[in-house]
N, CA, C and O of each residue as an XYZ file, in Angstrom:
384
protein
N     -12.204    -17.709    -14.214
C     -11.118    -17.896    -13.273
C     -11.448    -17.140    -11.992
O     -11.994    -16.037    -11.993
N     -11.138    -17.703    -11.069
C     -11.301    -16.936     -9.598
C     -10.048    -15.797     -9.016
O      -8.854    -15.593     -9.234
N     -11.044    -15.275     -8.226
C      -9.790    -14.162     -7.674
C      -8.855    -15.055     -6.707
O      -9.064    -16.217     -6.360
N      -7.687    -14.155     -6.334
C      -6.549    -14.341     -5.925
C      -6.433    -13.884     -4.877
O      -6.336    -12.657     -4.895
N      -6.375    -14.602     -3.378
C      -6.697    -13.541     -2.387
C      -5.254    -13.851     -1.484
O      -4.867    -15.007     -1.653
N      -4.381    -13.021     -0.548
C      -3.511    -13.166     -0.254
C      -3.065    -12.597      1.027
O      -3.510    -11.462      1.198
N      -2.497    -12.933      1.753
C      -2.236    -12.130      2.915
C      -0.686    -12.578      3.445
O      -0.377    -13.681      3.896
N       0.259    -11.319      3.245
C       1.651    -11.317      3.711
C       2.313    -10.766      4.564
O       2.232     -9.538      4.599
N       3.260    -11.505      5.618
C       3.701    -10.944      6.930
C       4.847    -10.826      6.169
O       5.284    -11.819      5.586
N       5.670     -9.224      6.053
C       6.890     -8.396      5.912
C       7.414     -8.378      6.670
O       6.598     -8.298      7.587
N       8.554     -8.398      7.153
C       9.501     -8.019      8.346
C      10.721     -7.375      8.268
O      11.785     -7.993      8.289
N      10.606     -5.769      8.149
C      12.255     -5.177      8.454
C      13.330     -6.086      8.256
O      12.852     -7.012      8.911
N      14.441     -6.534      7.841
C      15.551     -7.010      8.076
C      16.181     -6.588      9.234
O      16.785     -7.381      9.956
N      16.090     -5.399      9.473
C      17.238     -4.100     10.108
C      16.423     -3.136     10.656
O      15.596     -2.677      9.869
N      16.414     -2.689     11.787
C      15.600     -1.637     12.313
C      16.110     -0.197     11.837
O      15.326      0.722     11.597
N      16.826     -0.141     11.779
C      17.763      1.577     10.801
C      17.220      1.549      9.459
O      17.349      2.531      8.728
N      16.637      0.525      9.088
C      15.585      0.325      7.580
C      14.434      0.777      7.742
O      13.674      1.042      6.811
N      14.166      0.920      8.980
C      12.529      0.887      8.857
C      11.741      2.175      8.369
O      10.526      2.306      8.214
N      12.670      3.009      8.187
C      11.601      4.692      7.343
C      12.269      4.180      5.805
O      11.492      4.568      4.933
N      12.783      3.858      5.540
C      13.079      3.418      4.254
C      12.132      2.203      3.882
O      11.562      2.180      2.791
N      12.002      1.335      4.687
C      11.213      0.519      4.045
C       9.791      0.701      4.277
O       8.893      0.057      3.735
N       9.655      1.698      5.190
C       8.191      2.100      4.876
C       7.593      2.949      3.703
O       6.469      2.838      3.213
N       8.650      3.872      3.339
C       8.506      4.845      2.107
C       8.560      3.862      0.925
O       7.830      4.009     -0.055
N       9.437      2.865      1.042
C       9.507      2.072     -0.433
C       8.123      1.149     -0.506
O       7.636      0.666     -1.529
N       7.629      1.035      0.839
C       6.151      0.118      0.417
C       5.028      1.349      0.162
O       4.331      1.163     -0.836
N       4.802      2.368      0.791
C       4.158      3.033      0.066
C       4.001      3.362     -1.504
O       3.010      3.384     -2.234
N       5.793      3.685     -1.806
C       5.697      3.709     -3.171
C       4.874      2.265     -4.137
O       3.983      2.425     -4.970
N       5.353      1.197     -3.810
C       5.227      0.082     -4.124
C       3.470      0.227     -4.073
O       2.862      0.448     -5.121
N       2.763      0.084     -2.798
C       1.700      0.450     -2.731
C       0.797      1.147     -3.848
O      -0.005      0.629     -4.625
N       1.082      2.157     -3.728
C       0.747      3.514     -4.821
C       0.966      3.257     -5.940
O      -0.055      3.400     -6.613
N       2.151      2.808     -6.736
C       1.896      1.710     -7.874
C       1.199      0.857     -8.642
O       0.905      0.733     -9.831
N       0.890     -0.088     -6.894
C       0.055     -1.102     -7.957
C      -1.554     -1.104     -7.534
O      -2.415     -1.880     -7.949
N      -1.699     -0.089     -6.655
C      -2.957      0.043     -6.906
C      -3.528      0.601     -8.042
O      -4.682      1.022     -8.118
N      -2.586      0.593     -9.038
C      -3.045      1.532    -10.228
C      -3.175      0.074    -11.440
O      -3.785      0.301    -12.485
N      -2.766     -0.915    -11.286
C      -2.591     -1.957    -11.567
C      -4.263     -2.601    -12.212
O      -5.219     -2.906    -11.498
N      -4.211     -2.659    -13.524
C      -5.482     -3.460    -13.713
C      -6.232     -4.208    -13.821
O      -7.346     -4.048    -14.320
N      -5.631     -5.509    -13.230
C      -5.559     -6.461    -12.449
C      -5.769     -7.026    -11.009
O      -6.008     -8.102    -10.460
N      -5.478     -5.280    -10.591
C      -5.787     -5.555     -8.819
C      -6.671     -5.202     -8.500
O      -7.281     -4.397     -9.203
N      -7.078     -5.546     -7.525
C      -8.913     -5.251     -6.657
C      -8.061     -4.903     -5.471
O      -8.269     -3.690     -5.503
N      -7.380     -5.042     -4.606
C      -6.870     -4.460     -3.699
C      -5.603     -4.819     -2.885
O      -5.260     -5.976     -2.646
N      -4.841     -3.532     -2.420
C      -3.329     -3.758     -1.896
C      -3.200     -2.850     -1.164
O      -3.244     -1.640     -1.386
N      -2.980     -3.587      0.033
C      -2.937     -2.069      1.069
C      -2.264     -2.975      2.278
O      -2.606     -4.117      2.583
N      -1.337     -2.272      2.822
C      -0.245     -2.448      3.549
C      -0.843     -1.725      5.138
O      -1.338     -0.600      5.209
N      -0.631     -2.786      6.469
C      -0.389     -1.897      7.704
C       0.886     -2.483      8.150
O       1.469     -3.565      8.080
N       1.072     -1.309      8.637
C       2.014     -1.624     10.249
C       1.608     -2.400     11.521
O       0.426     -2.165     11.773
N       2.107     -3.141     12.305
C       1.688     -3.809     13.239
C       1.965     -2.671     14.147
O       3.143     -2.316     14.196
N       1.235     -2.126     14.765
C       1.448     -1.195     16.295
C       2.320     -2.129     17.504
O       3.045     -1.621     18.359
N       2.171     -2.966     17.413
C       2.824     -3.880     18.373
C       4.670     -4.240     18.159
O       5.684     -4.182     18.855
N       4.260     -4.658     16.622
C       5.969     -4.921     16.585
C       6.015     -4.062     15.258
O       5.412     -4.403     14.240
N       7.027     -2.553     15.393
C       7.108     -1.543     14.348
C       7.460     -2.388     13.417
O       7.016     -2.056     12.318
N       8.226     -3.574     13.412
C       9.217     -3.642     11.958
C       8.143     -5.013     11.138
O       8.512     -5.677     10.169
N       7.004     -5.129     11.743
C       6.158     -5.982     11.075
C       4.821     -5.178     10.073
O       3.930     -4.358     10.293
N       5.204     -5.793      9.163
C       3.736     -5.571      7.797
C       2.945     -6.089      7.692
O       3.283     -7.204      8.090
N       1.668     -6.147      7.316
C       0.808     -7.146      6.710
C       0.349     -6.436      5.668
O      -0.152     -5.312      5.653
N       0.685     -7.609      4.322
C       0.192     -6.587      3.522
C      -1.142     -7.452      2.849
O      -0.880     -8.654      2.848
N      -2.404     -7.173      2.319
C      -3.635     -7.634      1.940
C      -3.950     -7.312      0.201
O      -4.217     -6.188     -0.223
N      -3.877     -8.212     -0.421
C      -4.136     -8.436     -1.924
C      -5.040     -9.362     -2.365
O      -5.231    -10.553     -2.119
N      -5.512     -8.611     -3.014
C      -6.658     -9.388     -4.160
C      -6.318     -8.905     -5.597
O      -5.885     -7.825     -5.999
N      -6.701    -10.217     -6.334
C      -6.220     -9.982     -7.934
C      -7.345    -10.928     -8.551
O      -7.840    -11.949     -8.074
N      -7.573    -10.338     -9.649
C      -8.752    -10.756    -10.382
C      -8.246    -12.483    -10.318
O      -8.769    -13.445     -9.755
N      -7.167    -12.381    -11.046
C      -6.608    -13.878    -11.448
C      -5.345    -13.985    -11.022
O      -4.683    -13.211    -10.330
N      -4.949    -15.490    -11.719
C      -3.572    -15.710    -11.250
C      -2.694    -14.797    -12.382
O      -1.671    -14.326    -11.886
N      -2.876    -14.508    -13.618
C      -1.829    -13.787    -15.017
C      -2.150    -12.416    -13.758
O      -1.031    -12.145    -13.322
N      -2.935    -11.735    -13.232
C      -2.688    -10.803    -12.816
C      -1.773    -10.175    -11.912
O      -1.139     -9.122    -11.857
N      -2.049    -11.907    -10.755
C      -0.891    -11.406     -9.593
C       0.379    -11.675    -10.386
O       1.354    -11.113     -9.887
N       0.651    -12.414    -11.539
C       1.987    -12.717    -12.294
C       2.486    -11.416    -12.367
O       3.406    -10.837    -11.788
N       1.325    -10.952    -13.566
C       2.149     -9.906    -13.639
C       2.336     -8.746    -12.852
O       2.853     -7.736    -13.331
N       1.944     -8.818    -11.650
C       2.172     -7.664    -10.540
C       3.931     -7.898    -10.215
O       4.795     -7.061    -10.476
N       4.122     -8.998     -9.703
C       5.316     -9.537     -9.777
C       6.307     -9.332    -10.585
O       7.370     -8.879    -10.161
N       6.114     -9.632    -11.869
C       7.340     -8.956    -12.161
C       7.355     -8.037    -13.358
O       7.872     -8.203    -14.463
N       6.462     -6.734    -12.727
C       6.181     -5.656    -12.998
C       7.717     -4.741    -12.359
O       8.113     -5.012    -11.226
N       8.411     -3.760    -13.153
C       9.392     -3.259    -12.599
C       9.562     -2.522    -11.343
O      10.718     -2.388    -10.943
N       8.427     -1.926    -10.526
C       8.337     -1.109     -9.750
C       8.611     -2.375     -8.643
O       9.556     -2.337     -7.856
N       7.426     -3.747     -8.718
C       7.926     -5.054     -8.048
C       9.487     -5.457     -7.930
O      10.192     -5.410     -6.922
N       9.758     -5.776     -8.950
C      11.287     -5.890     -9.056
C      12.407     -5.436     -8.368
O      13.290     -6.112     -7.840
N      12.245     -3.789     -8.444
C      12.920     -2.830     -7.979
C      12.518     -2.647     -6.219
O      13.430     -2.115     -5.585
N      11.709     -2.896     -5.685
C      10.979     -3.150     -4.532
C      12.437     -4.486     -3.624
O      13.286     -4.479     -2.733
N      11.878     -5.352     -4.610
C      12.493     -6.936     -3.866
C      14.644     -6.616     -4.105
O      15.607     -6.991     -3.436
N      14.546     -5.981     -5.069
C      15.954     -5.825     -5.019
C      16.590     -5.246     -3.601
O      17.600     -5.610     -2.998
N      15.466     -4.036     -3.242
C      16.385     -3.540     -1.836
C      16.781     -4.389     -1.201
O      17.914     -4.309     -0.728
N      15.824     -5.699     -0.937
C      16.098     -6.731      0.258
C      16.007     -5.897      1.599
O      16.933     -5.839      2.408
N      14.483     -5.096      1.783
C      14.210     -4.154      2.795
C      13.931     -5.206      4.003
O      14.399     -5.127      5.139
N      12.952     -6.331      3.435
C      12.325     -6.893      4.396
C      11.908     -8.708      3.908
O      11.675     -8.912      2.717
N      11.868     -9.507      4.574
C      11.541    -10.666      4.291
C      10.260    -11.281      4.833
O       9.800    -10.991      5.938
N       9.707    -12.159      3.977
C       8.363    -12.900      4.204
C       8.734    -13.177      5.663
O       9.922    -13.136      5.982
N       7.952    -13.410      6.412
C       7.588    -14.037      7.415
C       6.555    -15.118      7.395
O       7.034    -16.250      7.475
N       5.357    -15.048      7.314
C       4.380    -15.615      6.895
C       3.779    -15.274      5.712
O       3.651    -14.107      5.342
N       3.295    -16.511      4.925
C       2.597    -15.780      3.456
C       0.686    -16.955      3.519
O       0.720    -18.184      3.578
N      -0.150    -16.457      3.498
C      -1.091    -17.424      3.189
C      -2.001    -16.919      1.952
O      -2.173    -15.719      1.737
N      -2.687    -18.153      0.990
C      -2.941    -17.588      0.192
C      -4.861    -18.228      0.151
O      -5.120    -19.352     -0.281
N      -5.597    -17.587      0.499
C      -6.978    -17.126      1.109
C      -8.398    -17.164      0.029
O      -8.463    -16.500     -1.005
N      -9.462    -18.073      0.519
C     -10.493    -17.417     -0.055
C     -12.026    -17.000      0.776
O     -12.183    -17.534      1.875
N     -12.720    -16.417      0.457
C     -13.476    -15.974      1.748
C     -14.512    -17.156      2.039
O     -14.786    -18.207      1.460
N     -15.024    -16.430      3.348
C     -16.186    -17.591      3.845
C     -17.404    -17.292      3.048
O     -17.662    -16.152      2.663
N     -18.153    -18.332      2.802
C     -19.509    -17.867      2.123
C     -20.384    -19.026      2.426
O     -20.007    -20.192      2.546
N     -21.813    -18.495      2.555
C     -22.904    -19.006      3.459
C     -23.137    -21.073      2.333
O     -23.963    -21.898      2.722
């Protein structure tokens, strides 16, 4: 099975959210990079527009990103309703 490659635009709901929803993606972050399933998850900030994310994932497979999803720390994440998709694309690399 092939990896899972992903790339997601987050967006603040609420600007009075935004140290909250940065601490809750770290946590979130820090989580599932522990995840054994994941090859990588790492979140920036857009310098341009504060209340925008991009966050960058790779997962061995698809049962992996499943179960990243609805893993409880995930769960508990999407419940705040910190921030909503904006853009989601789902990616595989260039090769010669």
């Amino acid at each position: 099975m092939s990896e899972i490659w992903k790339s997601i635009e987050l967006i603040v709901i609420n600007e009075n959210l935004l140290n909250e929803a940065k601490n809750e993606l770290m946590k979130l972050q820090t989580a599932t990079e522990k995840e054994p399933g994941n090859i990588q998850f790492s979140i920036s900030q857009s310098t341009e527009v504060p209340l925008n994310f991009t966050l960058w994932e790779r997962w061995v497979d698809l049962q992996a990103l499943h179960d990243h999803l609805s893993a409880p720390y995930t769960q508990f994440y999407f419940s705040l309703k910190l921030t909503k998709v904006g853009r989601s694309h789902s990616m595989l690399p260039l090769t010669a």
